[in-house]
C-alpha positions as CSV (number, residue, x, y, z in Angstrom):
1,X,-13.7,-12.2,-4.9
2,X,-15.6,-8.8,-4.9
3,X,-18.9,-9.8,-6.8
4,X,-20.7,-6.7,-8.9
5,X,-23.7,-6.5,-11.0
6,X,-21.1,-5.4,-13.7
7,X,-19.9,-8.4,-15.8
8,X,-16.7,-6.7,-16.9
9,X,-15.6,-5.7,-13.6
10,X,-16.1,-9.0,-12.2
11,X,-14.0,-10.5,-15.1
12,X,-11.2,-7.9,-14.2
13,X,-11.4,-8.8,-10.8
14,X,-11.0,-12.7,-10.9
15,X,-8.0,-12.0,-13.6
16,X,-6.2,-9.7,-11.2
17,X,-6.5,-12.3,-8.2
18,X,-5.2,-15.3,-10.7
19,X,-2.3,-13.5,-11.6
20,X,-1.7,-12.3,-7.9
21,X,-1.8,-16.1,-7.1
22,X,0.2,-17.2,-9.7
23,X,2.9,-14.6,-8.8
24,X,2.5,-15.7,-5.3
25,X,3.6,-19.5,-6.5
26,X,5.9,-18.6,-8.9
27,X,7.8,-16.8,-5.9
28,X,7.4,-19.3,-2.6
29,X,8.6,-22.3,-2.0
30,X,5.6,-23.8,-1.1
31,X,1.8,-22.4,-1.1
32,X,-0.9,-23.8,-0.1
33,X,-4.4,-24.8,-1.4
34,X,-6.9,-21.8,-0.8
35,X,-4.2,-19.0,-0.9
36,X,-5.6,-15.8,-2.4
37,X,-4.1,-12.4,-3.5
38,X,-5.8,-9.6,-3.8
39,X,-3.4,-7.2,-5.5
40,X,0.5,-7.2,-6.9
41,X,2.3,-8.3,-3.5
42,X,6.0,-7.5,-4.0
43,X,7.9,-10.9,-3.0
44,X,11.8,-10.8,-3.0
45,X,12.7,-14.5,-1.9
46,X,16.3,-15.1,-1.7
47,X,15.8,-18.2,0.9
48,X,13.1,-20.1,1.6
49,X,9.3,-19.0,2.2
50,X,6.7,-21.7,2.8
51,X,2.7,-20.8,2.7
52,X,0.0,-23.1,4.3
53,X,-3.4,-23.4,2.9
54,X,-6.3,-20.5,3.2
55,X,-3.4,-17.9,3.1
56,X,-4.5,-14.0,2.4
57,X,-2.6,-11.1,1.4
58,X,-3.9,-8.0,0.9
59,X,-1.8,-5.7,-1.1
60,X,-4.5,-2.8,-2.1
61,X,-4.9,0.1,-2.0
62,X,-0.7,-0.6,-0.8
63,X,1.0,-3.4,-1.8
64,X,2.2,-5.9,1.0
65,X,5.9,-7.1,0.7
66,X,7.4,-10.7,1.8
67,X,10.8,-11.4,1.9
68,X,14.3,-13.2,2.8
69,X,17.6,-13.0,2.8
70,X,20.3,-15.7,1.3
71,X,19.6,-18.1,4.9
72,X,16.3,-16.4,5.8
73,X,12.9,-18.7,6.1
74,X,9.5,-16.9,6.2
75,X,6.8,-19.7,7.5
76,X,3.3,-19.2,7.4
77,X,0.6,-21.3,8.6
78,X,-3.3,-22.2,7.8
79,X,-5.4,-19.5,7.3
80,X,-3.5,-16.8,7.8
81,X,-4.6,-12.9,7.0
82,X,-2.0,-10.6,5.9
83,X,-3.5,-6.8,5.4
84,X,-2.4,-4.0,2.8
85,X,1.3,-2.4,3.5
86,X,2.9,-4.9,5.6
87,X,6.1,-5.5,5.4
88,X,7.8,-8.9,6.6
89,X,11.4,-9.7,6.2
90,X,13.4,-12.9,7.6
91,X,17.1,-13.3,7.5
92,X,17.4,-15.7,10.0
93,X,13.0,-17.0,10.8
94,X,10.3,-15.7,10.9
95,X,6.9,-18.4,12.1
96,X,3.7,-17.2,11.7
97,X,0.8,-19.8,13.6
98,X,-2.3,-20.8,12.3
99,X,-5.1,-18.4,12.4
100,X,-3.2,-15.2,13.0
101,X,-4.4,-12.0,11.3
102,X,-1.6,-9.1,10.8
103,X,-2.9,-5.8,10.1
104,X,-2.5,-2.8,7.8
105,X,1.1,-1.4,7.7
106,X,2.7,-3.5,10.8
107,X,6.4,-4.3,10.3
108,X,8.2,-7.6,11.1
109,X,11.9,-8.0,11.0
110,X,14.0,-10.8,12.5
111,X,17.5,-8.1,11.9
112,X,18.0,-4.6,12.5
113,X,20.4,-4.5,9.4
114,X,23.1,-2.7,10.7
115,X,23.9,-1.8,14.8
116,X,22.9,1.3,16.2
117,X,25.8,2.8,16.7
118,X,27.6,2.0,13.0
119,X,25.5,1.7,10.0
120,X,28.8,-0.3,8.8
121,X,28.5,-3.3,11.4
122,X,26.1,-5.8,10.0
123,X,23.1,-6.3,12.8
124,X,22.1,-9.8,14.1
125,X,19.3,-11.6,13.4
126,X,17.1,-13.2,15.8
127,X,14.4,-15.3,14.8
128,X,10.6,-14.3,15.6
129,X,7.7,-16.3,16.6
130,X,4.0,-15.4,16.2
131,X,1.5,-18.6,17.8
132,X,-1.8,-19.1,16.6
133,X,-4.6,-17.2,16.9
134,X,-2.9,-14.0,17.2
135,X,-4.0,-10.4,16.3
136,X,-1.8,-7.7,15.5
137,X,-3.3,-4.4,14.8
138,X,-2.3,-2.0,12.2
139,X,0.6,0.2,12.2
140,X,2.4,-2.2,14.4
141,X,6.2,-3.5,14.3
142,X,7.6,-6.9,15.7
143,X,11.8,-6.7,16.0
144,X,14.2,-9.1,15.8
145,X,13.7,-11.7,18.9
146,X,10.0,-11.1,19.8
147,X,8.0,-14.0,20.6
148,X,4.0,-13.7,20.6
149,X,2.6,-15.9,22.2
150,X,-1.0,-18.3,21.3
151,X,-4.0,-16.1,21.1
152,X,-2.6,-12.4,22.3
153,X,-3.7,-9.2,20.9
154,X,-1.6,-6.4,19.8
155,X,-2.7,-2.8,19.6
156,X,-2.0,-0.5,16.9
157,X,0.9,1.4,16.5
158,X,2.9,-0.8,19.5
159,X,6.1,-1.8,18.8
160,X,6.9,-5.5,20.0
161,X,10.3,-5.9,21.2
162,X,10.7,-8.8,23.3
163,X,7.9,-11.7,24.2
164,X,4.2,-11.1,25.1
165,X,2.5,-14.2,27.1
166,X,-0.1,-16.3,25.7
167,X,-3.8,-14.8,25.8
168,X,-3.1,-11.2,26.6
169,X,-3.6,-7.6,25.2
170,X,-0.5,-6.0,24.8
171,X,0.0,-2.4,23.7
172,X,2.5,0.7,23.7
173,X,5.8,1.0,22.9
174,X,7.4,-1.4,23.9
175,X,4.3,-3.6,24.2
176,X,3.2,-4.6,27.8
177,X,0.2,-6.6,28.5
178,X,-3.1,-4.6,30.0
179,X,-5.3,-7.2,30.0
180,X,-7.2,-10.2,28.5
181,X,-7.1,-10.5,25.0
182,X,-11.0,-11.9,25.3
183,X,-11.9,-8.8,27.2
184,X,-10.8,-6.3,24.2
């Protein structure tokens, strides 16, 4: 909660982050003890999403979406930071792991919604895996089959496409490791 020396405000803000939280539970499957909002999240659950405890979602100054499709399961795990403007959609899975922060504006989707060459052909979905401990920066996307392994980095603006080892800083598009995540 933001803390001013202006009673009022403070009153607005604690009413605006219950309500977030109760539209978060009203929405999920399962949430978690600790899980905050800060902001109107859109949530559009047609299948199953399931948030551990300590969750965050920041949806100002742009709200953040979570969603799934009729089969689709969006798992999140302890202590997880979710920044303004993302966007995360599972048809098939998405798993997030413990301690992972995703930032401002990245993009995850486990279906590419139609194929490239016919926007009439229904894409496939391919679930996506995020271990714990991960950063991902802002302005990044994770497609349909990526798997990120336990402690990696990702740089902004990359565009994860297939799986990035355990530990590593990936960047570019498509990602490619360049080094230690520790050393960044």
């Amino acid at each position: 909660m933001y803390f001013t020396n202006n009673p009022l405000t403070e009153l607005r803000s604690l009413l605006s982050e219950r309500l977030a939280s109760a539209i978060l539970r009203r929405h999920c499957d399962t949430v978690g003890d600790g899980a905050t909002v800060l902001g109107r999240p859109v949530i559009m659950n047609a299948g199953r999403i399931e948030i551990a405890s300590g969750f965050m979602l920041s949806c100002s100054p742009v709200p953040s979406h979570l969603a799934t499709g009729s089969s689709g399961r969006l798992i999140v795990g302890r202590n997880v930071r979710i920044s303004s403007g993302a966007s995360l959609f599972a048809n098939e899975l998405i798993e997030i792991g413990d301690e992972t922060t995703i930032g401002p504006m990245a993009i995850v989707l486990d279906i590419d919604f139609h194929e490239v060459k016919s926007r009439d052909s229904r894409g496939d979905a391919r679930p996506i895996r995020i271990g714990r401990g991960v950063r991902i920066g802002s302005g990044v996307v994770i497609l349909r089959g990526a798997v990120i392994g336990d402690g990696a980095h990702i740089g902004p603006s990359s565009v994860v496409a297939r799986a990035v080892p355990p530990g590593v800083y990936a960047e570019g598009v498509p990602a490619r490791p360049i080094g230690h995540a520790h050393g960044w």
